[in-house]
C-alpha positions as CSV (number, residue, x, y, z in Angstrom):
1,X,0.0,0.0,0.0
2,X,3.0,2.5,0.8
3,X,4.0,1.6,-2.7
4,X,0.5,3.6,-3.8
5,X,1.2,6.5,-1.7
6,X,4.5,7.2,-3.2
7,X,3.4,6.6,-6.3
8,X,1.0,9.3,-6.2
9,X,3.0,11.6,-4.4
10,X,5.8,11.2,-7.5
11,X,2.8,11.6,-10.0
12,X,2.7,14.4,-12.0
13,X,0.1,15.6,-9.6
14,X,2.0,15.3,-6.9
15,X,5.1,16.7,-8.3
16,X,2.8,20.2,-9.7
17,X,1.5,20.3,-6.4
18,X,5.2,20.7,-4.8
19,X,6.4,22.5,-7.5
20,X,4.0,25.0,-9.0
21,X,4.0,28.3,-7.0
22,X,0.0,28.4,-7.3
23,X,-1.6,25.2,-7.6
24,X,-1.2,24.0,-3.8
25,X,-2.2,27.6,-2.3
26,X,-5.2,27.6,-5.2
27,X,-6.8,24.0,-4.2
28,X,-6.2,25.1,-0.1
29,X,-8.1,27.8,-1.0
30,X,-10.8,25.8,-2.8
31,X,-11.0,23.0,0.2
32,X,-11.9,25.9,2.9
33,X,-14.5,27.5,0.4
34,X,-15.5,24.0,0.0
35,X,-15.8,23.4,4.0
36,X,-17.6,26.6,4.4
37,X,-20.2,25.9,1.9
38,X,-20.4,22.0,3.2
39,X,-20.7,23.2,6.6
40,X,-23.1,25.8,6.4
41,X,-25.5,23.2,4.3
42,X,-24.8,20.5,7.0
43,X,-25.5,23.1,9.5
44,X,-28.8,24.5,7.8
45,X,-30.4,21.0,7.5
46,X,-29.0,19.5,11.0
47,X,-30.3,22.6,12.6
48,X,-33.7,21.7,10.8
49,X,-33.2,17.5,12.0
50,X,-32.8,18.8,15.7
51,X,-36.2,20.8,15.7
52,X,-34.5,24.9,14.9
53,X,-36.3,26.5,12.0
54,X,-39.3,24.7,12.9
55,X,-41.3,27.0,9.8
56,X,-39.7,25.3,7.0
57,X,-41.3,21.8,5.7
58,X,-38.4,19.5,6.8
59,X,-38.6,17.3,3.2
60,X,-38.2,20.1,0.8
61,X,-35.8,22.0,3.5
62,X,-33.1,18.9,3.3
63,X,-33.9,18.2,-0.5
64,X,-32.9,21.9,-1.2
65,X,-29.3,22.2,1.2
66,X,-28.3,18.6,0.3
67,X,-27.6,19.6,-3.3
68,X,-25.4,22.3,-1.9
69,X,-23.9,20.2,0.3
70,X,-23.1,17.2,-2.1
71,X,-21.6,20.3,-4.2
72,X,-19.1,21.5,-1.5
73,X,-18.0,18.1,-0.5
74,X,-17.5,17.2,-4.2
75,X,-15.0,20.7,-4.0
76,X,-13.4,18.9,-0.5
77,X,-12.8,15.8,-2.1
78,X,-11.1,17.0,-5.4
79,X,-9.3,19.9,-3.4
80,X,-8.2,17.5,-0.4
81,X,-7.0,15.1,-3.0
82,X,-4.9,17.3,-5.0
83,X,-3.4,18.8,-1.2
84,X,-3.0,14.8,-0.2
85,X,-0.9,14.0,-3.5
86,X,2.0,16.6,-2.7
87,X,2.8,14.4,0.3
88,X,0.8,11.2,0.2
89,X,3.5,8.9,1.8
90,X,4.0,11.3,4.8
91,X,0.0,12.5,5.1
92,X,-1.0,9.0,5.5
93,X,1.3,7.7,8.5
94,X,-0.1,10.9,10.0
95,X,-3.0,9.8,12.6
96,X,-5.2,13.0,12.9
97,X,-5.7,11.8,9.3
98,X,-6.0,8.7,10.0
99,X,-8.8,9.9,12.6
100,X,-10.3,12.3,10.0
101,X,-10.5,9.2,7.8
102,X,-12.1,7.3,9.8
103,X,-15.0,10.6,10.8
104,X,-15.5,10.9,7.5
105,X,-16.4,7.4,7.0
106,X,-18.9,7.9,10.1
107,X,-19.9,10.4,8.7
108,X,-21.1,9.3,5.0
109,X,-22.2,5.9,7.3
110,X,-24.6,8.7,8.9
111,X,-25.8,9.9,5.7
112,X,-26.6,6.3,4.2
113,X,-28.7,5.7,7.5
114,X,-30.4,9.1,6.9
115,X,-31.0,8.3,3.3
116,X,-31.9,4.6,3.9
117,X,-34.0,4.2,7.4
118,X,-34.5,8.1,8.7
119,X,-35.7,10.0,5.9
120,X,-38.5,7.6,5.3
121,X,-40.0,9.0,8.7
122,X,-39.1,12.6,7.7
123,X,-42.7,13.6,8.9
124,X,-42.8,15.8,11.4
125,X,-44.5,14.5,15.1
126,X,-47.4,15.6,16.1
127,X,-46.0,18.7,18.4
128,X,-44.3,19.8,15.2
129,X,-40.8,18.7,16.2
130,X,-39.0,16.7,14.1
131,X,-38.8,12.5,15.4
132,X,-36.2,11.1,17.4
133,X,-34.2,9.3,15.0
134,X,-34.3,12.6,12.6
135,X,-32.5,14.7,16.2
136,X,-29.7,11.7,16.7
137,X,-28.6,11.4,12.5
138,X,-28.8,15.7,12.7
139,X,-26.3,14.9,16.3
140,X,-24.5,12.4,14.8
141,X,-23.6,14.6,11.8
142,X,-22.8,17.5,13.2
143,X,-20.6,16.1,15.3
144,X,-19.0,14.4,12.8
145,X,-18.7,16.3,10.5
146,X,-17.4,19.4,13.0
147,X,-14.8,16.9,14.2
148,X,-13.3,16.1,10.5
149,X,-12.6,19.9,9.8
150,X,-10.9,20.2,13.1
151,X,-9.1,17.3,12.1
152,X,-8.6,18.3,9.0
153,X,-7.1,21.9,10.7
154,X,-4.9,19.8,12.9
155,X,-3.0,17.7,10.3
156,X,-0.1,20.3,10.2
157,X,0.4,19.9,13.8
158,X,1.2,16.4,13.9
C-alpha cells in the first residue's frame, strides 16, 4: 500500500502540487471554500433535523441544502486530493488523518442511515418537532462532521 502512496505523491500531480507556485495555495483555497459551503448546508439541515427552523417543511428544506452540500464536499474531495498528493507517503502515516478518515467514513455511514432508514419518517411529530431518530442522525452529523474539519485543521500539527 506504501507503494501507492508514493506513487502518487511522485505523480505528476504530486510533483505540480510541490512544484507550481500556485496550484497547492489555489486548491487550499478551494477545500476551505469547500468546508464553508459544506458546513453551512450540514448546519442548515441538522439545525432543521434537531427541531431549529421549525417554519420550514423538513422534506423540501433537506432536498434543497443537500444539493449544496453534495456540491461543496464534491469541491473537498477533489481539493483534499490534490493537497493529499503533494505528500501522500508522509500524510497517511499521519494519525489526525487517520482519525479524520475514519470521521469521515462515520460520517457518510450517517448519511446512508439518513438516506436509507431516517428519511423515510421525515414527517414531522405531532408537536411539530421533528422525530427522534431525525435529532440523533442531525447529532450524529454534526458532530461528525465538525470533528473532520478540526481534524482536517490539525494535520499540520502532527
Amino acid at each position: 500500500m506504501e507503494g501507492l502512496f508514493l506513487a502518487l505523491e511522485h505523480s505528476g500531480l504530486g510533483a505540480a502540487m510541490r512544484e507550481s507556485s500556485f496550484l497547492y495555495p489555489l486548491a487550499n483555497v478551494l477545500h476551505i471554500l469547500g468546508l464553508a459551503g459544506f458546513a453551512g448546508a450540514i448546519a442548515i439541515m441538522d439545525a432543521r433535523l434537531l427541531g431549529a427552523l421549525a417554519q420550514m417543511s423538513l422534506g423540501p428544506l433537506v432536498a434543497r441544502w443537500r444539493k449544496v452540500a453534495m456540491i461543496a464536499f464534491a469541491v473537498q474531495v477533489v481539493s483534499g486530493f490534490m493537497l493529499f498528493s503533494a505528500e501522500a507517503s508522509a500524510i497517511v502515516e499521519n494519525p489526525v488523518f487517520r482519525l479524520k478518515v475514519l470521521l469521515i467514513a462515520i460520517g457518510l455511514a450517517n448519511v446512508a442511515v439518513f438516506e436509507l432508514v431516517t428519511k423515510q419518517g421525515l414527517g414531522d411529530s405531532v408537536d411539530g418537532s421533528p422525530a427522534l431518530a431525525a435529532k440523533v442522525s442531525g447529532t450524529v452529523s454534526l458532530l461528525a462532521w465538525f470533528a473532520v474539519a478540526a481534524a482536517g485543521r490539525l494535520i499540520a500539527y502532527f
